[in-house]
N, C-alpha and C positions, 0 to 999 in steps of 0.2 A: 166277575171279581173273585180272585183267591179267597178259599176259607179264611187262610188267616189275615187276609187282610179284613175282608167283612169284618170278624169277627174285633180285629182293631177298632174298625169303625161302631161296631155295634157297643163295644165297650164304651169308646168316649163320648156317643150321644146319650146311654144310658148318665155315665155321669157327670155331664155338663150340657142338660136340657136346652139352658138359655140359648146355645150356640154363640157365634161372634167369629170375630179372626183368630181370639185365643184357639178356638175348639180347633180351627182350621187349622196353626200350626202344631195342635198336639197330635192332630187326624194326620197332617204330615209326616212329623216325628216320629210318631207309631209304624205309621209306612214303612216309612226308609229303616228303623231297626228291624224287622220284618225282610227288607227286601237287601240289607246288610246279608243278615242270616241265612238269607237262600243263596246269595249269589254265590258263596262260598263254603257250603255246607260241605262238602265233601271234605276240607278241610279241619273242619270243625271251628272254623273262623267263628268271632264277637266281635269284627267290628276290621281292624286294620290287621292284611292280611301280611306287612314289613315297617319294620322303623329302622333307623341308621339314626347315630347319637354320633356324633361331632364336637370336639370342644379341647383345651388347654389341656396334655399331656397326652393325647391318642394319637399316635402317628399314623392309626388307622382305624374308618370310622368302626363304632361297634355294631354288630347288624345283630336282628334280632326277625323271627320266625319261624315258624312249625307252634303247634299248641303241646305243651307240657312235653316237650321232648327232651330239654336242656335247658342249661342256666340262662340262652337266648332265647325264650320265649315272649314272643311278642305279646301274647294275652294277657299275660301276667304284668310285663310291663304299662299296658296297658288300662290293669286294673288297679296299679298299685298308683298309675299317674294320674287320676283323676280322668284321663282322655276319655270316658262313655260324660259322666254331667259337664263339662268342658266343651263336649259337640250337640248334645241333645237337652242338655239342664236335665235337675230330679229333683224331686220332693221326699225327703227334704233336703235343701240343695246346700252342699256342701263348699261351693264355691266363694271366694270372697272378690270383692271390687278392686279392694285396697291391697297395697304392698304390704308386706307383712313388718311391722316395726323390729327387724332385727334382723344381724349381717347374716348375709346368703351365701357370702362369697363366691365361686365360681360360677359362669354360668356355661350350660352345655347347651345342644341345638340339637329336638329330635323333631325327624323326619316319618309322620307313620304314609304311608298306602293304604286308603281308606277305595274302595270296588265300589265302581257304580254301576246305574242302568245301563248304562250302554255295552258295559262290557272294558271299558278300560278303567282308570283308575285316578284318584285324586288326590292332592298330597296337602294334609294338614300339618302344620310347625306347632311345636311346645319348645317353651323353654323350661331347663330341668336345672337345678339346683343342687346338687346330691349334696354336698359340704356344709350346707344352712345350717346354724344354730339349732337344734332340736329337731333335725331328721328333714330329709329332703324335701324342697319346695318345687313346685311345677307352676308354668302361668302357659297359657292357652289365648293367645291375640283372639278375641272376640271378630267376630264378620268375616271368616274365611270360608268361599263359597265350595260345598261340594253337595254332589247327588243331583245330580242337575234335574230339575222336572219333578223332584219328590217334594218340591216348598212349597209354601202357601201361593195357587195361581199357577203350580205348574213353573215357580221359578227355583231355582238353586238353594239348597237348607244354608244356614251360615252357624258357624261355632256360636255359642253360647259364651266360652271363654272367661278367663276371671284366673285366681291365684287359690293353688289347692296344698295342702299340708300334707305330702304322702304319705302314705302307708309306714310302720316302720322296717320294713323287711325291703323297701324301696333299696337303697344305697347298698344294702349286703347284697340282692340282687345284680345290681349293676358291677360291683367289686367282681362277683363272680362268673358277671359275664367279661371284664376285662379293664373297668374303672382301674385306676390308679386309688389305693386303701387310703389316702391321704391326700391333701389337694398337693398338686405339683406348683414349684414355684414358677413361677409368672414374671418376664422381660418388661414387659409390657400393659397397658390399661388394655391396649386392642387384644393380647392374647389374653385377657384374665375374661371377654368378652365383654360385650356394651353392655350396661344399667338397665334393663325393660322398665318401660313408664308406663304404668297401668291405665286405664282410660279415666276415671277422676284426677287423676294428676296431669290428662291432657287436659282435661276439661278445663281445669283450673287456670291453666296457662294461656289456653285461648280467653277465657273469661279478663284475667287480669291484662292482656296485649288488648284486647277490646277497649277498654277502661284507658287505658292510655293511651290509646287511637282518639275517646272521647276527646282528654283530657287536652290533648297535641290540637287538637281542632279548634278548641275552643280559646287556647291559646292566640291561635293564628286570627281567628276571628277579633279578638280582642286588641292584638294590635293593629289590625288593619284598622278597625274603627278608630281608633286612638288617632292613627295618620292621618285617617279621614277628619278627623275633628279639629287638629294642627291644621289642615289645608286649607279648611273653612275657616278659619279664625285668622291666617295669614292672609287670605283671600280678600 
């Protein structure tokens, strides 16, 4: 075993004795930041070694990579998007469930290249908000699989994901790697980008079509009985 992975390891049995599945996916986690780190050191990679941002007024996407070279620095974007507690969580975790109560308006589509074991590479989605009400918003789809063999069992890690309040230098950033300073007007709901539904706002939905799958059932139940009880009485 690598020093630093050992010493990962020796770290979170030192501070989570009990053991469990938790311990397992933080001995995971620990891993794959660790094995993030080497794959791309020469670089001086943290994590995703390309993003490309897509979205309403770019005629062309914005790319972003090399660490502190230019306004395109992926690290930075990186650190300002919440994308490290987004794929791995943190304590204390700055992530929310919920959509944030107030207009976001545009939405934009970034693409990082997140390097795995094997030597190629995995592509995690965020969605980026730069226009929000009070400084850029980012949401990170929860369950997207990458790092194949660094998860709990030797299976795939998956994003953590949730909805993060960027940094404030987020949007000046992205301006200055080629954003448009202002949001651009919009033809269309499809070019303004689709709504993201956070996953309590799925939840809810499945919950309530449940309820009325109940409710449909027992409708139907109730008239058949009814018929049935006209048939016996005519009978």
């Amino acid at each position: 075993m690598e020093p630093s992975r050992r010493a990962a390891r020796s770290w979170v049995i030192r501070t989570h004795p009990e053991g469990g599945d938790g311990v397992k996916r933080l001995m995971a986690v620990a891993g794959a930041v660790l094995l993030i780190s080497s794959v791309a050191t020469s670089a001086g990679a943290k994590g995703a070694t390309e993003a490309t941002i897509r979205g309403p007024g770019l005629e062309e996407p914005l790319t972003f990579s090399g660490y502190g070279e230019s306004a395109n620095d992926v690290s930075l974007l990186a650190e300002q998007s919440g994308f490290f507690p987004a794929m791995f969580g943190q304590i204390p975790d700055p992530m929310e469930d919920n959509r944030p109560q107030k207009n976001l308006g545009l939405r934009y589509t970034i693409r990082y290249t997140v390097p795995n074991p094997a030597g190629g590479a995995d592509e995690v989605v965020q969605y980026i908000f730069p226009y929000a009400e009070g400084g850029a918003v980012t949401y990170t789809p929860p369950g997207q699989p990458f790092m194949e063999g660094e998860g709990v069992d030797g299976e795939r890690l998956r994003t953590k994901g949730g909805w993060y309040q960027g940094l404030s230098p987020l949007k000046s950033a992205l301006v200055d790697a080629g954003l448009p300073p202002k949001a651009p007007e919009v033809s269309s709901r499809t070019d303004a980008g689709t709504p993201v539904q956070s996953a309590p706002s799925l939840s809810l939905t499945i919950a309530v079509l449940s309820v009325l799958a109940v409710l449909a059932g027992l409708v139907l139940f109730l008239f058949r009985r009814q018929r049935w009880q006209s048939v016996r009485r005519e009978a």
